[in-house]
C-alpha positions in Angstrom: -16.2 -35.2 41.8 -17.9 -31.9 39.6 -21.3 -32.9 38.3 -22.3 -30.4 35.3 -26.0 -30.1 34.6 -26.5 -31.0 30.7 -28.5 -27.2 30.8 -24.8 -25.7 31.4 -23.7 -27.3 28.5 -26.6 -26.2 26.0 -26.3 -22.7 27.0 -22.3 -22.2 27.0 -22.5 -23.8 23.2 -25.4 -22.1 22.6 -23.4 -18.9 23.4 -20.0 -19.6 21.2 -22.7 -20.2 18.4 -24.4 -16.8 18.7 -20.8 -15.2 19.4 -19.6 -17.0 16.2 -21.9 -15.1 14.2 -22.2 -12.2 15.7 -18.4 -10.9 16.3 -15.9 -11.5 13.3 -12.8 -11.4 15.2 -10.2 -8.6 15.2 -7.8 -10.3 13.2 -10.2 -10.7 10.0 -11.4 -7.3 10.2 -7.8 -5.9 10.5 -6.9 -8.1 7.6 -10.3 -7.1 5.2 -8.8 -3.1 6.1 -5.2 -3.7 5.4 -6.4 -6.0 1.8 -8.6 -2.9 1.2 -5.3 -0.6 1.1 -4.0 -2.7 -1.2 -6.5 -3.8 -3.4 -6.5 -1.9 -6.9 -10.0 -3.6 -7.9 -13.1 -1.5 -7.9 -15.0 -4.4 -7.3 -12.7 -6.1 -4.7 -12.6 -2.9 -2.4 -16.3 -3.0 -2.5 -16.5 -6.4 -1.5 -14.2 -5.6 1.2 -16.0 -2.7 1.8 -19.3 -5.0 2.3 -17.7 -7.4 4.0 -16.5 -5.2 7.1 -20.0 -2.8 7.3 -21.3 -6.4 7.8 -19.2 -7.3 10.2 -19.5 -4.0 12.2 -23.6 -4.6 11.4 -23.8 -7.9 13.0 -21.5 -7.4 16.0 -23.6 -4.1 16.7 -27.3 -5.2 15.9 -26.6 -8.7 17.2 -28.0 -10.1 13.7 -26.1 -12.9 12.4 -23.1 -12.1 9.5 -24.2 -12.7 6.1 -20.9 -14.3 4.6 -21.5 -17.6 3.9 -24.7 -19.7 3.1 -23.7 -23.2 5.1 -24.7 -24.3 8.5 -23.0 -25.8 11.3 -22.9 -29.2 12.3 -20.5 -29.7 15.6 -20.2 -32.8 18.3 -19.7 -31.3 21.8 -17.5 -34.3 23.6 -17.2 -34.0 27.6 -15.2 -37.1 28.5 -16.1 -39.9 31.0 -14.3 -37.9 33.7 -17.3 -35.5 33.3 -20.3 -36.9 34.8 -23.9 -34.7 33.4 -27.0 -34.8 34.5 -30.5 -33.9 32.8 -32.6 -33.4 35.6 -32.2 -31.5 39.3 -32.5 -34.3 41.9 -36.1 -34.2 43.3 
């Protein structure tokens, strides 16, 4: 049976986290362009305008994207099947 080290675990959620805020994915910044080539609002475009320089900021600087002001709470489940342990064996 695979044993995972719980250090595995931190660092591959650790990682979506960071990737999560740092790389808006292709989809959303293909939709913020095509809404901006639409959008007969001054104010609108330059929101859009904002929204995909920060994008294109964060994903480049590795800085986190400034688009909301919440946090993330998640539960990371791994199942019974998945045994984990803390420590290396001495």
């Amino acid at each position: 049976m695979r044993e995972v080290h719980y250090q595995q675990i931190v660092d591959a959620v650790a990682d979506m986290c960071q990737r999560a805020n740092y790389d808006l994915g292709e989809d959303v910044v293909n939709a913020f362009k095509s809404a901006l080539e639409t959008e007969v609002s001054e104010t609108g475009k330059d929101v859009l305008l904002q929204l995909i320089e920060n994008a294109e900021i964060a994903s480049a600087e590795r800085v986190p994207m400034c688009q909301d002001t919440g946090y993330v709470v998640f539960f990371c489940r791994t199942g019974t099947g998945l045994p984990h342990r803390r420590r290396q064996p001495l």
